[in-house]
N, C-alpha and C positions, 0 to 999 in steps of 0.2 A: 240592845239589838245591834248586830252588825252587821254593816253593807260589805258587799263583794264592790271589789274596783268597777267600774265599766271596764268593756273590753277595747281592747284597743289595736292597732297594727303593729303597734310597733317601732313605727317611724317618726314618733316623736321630738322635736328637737330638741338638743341638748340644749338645758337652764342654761341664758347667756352670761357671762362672766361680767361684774361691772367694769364701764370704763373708765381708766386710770386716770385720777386728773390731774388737770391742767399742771397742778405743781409736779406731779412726777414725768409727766410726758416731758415738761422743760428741763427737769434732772436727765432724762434719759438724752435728749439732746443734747444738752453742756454732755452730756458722757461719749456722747458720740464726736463732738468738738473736741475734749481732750485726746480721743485716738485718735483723731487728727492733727491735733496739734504735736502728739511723740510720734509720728511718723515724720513730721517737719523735722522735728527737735533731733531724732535721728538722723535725719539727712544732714543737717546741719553741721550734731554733732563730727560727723564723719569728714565733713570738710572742711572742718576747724582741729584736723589734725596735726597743722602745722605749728598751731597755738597751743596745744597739750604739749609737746615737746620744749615748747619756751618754759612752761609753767612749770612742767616738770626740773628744767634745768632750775629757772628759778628757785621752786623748792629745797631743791639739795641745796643752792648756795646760802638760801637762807640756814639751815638746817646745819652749816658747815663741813656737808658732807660730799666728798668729790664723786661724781661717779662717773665708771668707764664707759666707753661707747657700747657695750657689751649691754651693758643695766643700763644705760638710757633708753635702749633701744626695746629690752625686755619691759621696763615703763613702760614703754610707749605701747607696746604690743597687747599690753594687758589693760590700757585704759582705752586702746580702743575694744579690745572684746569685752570690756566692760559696757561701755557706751551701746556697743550693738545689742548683746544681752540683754540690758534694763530695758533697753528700746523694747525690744519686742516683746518682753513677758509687759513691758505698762502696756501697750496697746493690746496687745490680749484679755488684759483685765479689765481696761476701760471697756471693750466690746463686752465682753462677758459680765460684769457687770449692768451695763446699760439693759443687755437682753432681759436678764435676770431682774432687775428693777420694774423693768416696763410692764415683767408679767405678774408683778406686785408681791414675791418671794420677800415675805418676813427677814428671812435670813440674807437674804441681800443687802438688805439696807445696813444690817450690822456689818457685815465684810467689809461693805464698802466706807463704812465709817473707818473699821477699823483700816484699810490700805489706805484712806487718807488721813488718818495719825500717822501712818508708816510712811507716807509721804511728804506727811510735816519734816519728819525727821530728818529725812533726806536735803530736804532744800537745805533744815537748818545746817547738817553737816556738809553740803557743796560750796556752803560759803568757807570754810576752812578748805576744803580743798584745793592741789590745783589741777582748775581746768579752766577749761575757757569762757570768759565773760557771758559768750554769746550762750553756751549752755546753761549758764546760772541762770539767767534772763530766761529761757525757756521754760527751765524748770521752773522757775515763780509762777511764768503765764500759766503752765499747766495747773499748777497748785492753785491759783487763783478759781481757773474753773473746778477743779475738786472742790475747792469750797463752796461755791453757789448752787454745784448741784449737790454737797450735803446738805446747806440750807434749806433747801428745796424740797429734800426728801424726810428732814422732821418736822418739816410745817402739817398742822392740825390736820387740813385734809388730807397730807400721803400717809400720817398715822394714821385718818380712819380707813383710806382703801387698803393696807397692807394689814390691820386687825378685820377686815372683811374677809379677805382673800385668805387671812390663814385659818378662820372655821371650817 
């Protein structure tokens, strides 16, 4: 035998979403701490342009290679639009990320693993670079919190709210 639904208006509310726990709201936090931290680290960087031009000199002397005021200058020109650049697409991603976590997207939590392997990379290759101290130092703090809030986000309970949310 089959029953008809009851009827109803209409206005029912939508089944509520579970809420995301404790370990991922604290990911999405350190996520929202790192967009603030490459906002610093940007400013920073920017005002530590006087020590990219040593570093770069340095460089070439290590390097034995002379260079004219012409290509010091294009260095310098190009590590600071590099500076600005990284700047802004990390803190774009740290935001977009964090959003993207907080509403428990499967596929976020893998992104954002994977941009903090690509941001392993990064720190490890700034230590050969030159730039300036105060940037290295930045980029580790940042990377520090990528790490804690990936820890964060494969602990047992962000695995089961992110296998919730993606039935």
């Amino acid at each position: 035998m089959a029953y008809q639904p009851y009827p109803t208006t209409g206005n029912e509310p939508f089944p509520q979403q579970p809420q995301a726990p404790k370990s991922v709201l604290n990911a999405v936090k350190l996520m929202y701490v790192g967009a603030a931290l490459s906002v610093v680290g940007l400013i920073v960087g920017l005002t530590a342009i006087g020590s990219l031009k040593r570093a770069i000199e340095k460089a070439a002397v290590n390097a034995h290679k002379a260079l004219t005021p012409s290509q010091l200058h294009t260095a310098e020109i190009a590590g600071v639009a590099f500076i600005i650049l990284t700047g802004l697409i990390g803190v774009g991603l740290w935001l977009w990320m964090a959003r993207m976590n907080g509403a428990g997207k499967s596929w976020a939590r893998i992104v954002a693993s994977v941009l903090f392997g690509l941001n392993t990379l990064s720190v490890l290759t700034s230590i050969a670079r030159p730039t300036a101290a105060v940037t290295k130092t930045f980029g580790l703090i940042v990377w520090l919190v990528g790490l804690g809030a990936i820890a964060l986000l494969w602990q047992r309970e962000s695995s089961n709210f992110f296998n919730s949310q993606s039935r």
